[in-house]
C-alpha positions, 0 to 999 in steps of 0.5 A: 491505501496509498502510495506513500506517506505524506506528513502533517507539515507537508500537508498544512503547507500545500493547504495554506499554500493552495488557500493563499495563492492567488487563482491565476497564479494557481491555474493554467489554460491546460488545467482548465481545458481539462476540467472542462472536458472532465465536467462534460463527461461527469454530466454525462456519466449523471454526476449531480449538478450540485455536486459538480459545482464544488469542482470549480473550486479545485486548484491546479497542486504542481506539489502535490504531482512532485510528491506523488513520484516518490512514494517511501516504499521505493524510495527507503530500502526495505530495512529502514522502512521496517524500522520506521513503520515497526518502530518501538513508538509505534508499537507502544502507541499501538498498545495504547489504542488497543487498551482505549477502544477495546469494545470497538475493536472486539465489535468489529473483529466478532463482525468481520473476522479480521484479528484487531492487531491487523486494523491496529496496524493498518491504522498506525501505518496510515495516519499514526492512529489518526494524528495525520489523516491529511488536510489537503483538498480532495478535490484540488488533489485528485484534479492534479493528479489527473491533469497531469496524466501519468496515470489520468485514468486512475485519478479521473475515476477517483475524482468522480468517485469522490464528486458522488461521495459529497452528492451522497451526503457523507460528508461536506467540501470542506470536510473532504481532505486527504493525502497528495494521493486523494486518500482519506481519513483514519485508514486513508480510503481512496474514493472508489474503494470508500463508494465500495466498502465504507459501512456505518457502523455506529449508525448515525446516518453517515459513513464518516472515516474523517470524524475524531471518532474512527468507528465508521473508519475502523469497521469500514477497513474490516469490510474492505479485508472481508471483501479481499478475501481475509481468512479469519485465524490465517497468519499473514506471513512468518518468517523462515529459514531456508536448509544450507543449499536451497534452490532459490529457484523455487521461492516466489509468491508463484510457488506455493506448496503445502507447508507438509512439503517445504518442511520435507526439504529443510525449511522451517520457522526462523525459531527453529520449529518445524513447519506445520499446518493444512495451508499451503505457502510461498516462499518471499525474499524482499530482501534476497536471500541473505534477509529475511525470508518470509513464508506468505499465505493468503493474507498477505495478498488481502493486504497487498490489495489495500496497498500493492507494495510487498514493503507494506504489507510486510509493515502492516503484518509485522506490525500486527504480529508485533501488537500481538505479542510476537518477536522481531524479525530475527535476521538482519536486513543487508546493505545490498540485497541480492549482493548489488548496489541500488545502481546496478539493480536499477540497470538490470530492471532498465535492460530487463524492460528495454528488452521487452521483458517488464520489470517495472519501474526501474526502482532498484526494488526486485519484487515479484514481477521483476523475477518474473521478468527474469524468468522469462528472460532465462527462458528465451535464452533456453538456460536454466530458470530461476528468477534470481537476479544477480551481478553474473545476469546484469552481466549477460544483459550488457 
């Protein structure tokens, strides 16, 4: 439930680097003005005394802010992060995981709904099935990244949030580590969703998603899902094919249809069976259209609310179709999805956004709101709408 990944090297590193560095070299006037008028408000906002004490041994990470600016869904292209996060490792260490907690998992899918290979994939995607839960302080963390402001807002209620996890008792300081992103435990909760939807399951009096035992951590990822909204026996996605002449127009998650109707025009299961079902879906090309292309429901937003990126939750779907006992994706990842390079999809998000029309952040990566931006750039020039980034439209923007 974060922005990226962060391996246990890095994290022991920042950890023995942060305890060995010496406080002056650590702090800075800024960061200290900044904790100060960050306590003022905690006070105000009623967080406990005791707890607003163990802020003071927060340390100013300039490492962790590096890390936090380049999360692997942005910075690998879509095929090389699916094929690291589906890798055959990871399948096989998720099959082992599935065969030691059986009872657990059965529990918690009876409870909650959502199928076992889903919490399996979450878990193996967030901290390779509890391997790499993260070492770095939470506090120092969370701190960091508020002071540095690109999105304060965002990290000063994480770190309130995480002030009133340890005045609530869940666990200790020293106990409460994490990622470069201030994301905890086996599935890697941010604070304020642990606050909202952590669960005791084994009932011992605490919600502990750090503990060896990922009980509470499993359960607790279950009750986020349920809360989003997972439907229960609801595919997240499969893949499809799209007939010879398809207007590309009509693909994106805004477009959703009853799968009666895409099959009426040519679409149907990349096996080569037809489409059927009461759902209603949407066509996705994260890869444009000479990738795979993907037939969303539901679920997959459910899942893009754990983490926004579409890369994740086509990692943590696949995954858990693989688990399951699914078959790989049957078409090949291009080299240059939408036919241009990293460069020039870049430039078009840049002239998208410098003309007013928000892209997002200039990545290279054209999901859904840079489609959007597109189409409301065809629309103000009064030609056809399609959403379709291309060399031609790059072109048009120059």
């Amino acid at each position: 439930m974060h922005t990226g990944t962060f391996t246990r090297r890095q994290a022991a590193g920042l950890f023995v680097a942060a305890s060995m560095m010496p406080k002056a070299v650590m702090a800075n006037a800024g960061f200290e003005a900044w904790r100060a008028d960050f306590r003022a408000r905690a006070v105000a906002a009623g967080v406990p005394s005791d707890a607003l004490n163990m802020l003071d041994e927060a340390r100013f990470l300039p490492k962790v802010v590096a890390l936090d600016n380049t999360p692997a869904e942005t910075t690998k292209s879509l095929g090389d992060y699916i094929a690291s996060a589906v890798s055959p490792q990871r399948i096989k260490a998720g099959q082992v995981v599935m065969a030691r907690y059986p009872t657990l998992l059965g529990r918690i899918e009876q409870k909650y709904g959502v199928a076992r290979e889903v919490i399996v994939a979450i878990w193996g995607m967030e901290s390779s099935f509890g391997a790499v839960r993260g070492s770095v302080p939470v506090l120092s963390t969370l701190a960091s990244l508020a002071y540095e402001g690109r999105r304060r807002a965002l990290f000063e209620n994480e770190l309130m949030a995480a002030l009133q996890i340890l005045a609530l008792g869940d666990t200790t300081p020293a106990q409460l580590t994490g990622s470069y992103a201030g994301a905890m435990g086996h599935t890697q909760f941010m604070p304020t969703s642990f606050l909202r939807y952590a669960v005791d399951f084994n009932r011992d009096g605490q919600r502990n998603i750090w503990a060896d035992d990922p009980t509470d951590a499993l359960a607790s990822t279950a009750a986020f899902l349920r809360a989003k909204g997972w439907r229960q026996g609801q595919p997240w996605a499969y893949e499809v094919q799209l007939p010879k002449g398809f207007n590309l127009a009509h693909t994106g998650r805004v477009y959703a249809r009853r799968l009666r109707d895409w099959a009426q025009i040519g679409v149907m299961h990349a096996s080569g069976k037809k489409l059927s079902g009461p759902d209603a879906g949407a066509l996705i090309l994260p890869a444009g259209p000479t990738g795979p292309v993907f037939m969303v429901f539901d679920n997959f937003h459910v899942l893009k609310s754990y983490n926004y990126a579409d890369s994740y939750a086509i990692g943590v779907g696949h995954l858990s179709d693989r688990l399951a006992g699914g078959a790989p994706i049957a078409a090949k990842f291009p080299g240059n999805p939408w036919g241009m390079t990293t460069a020039e999809r870049q430039e078009l998000q840049k002239r998208l956004n410098a003309l007013g029309f928000k892209a997002g952040r200039p990545d290279g990566v054209i999901g859904e709101m840079g489609r959007a931006a597109i189409r409301s750039y065809e629309t103000a020039r009064g030609v056809p709408v399609t959403g379709v980034p291309s060399r031609d439209l790059l072109v048009a923007l120059r």
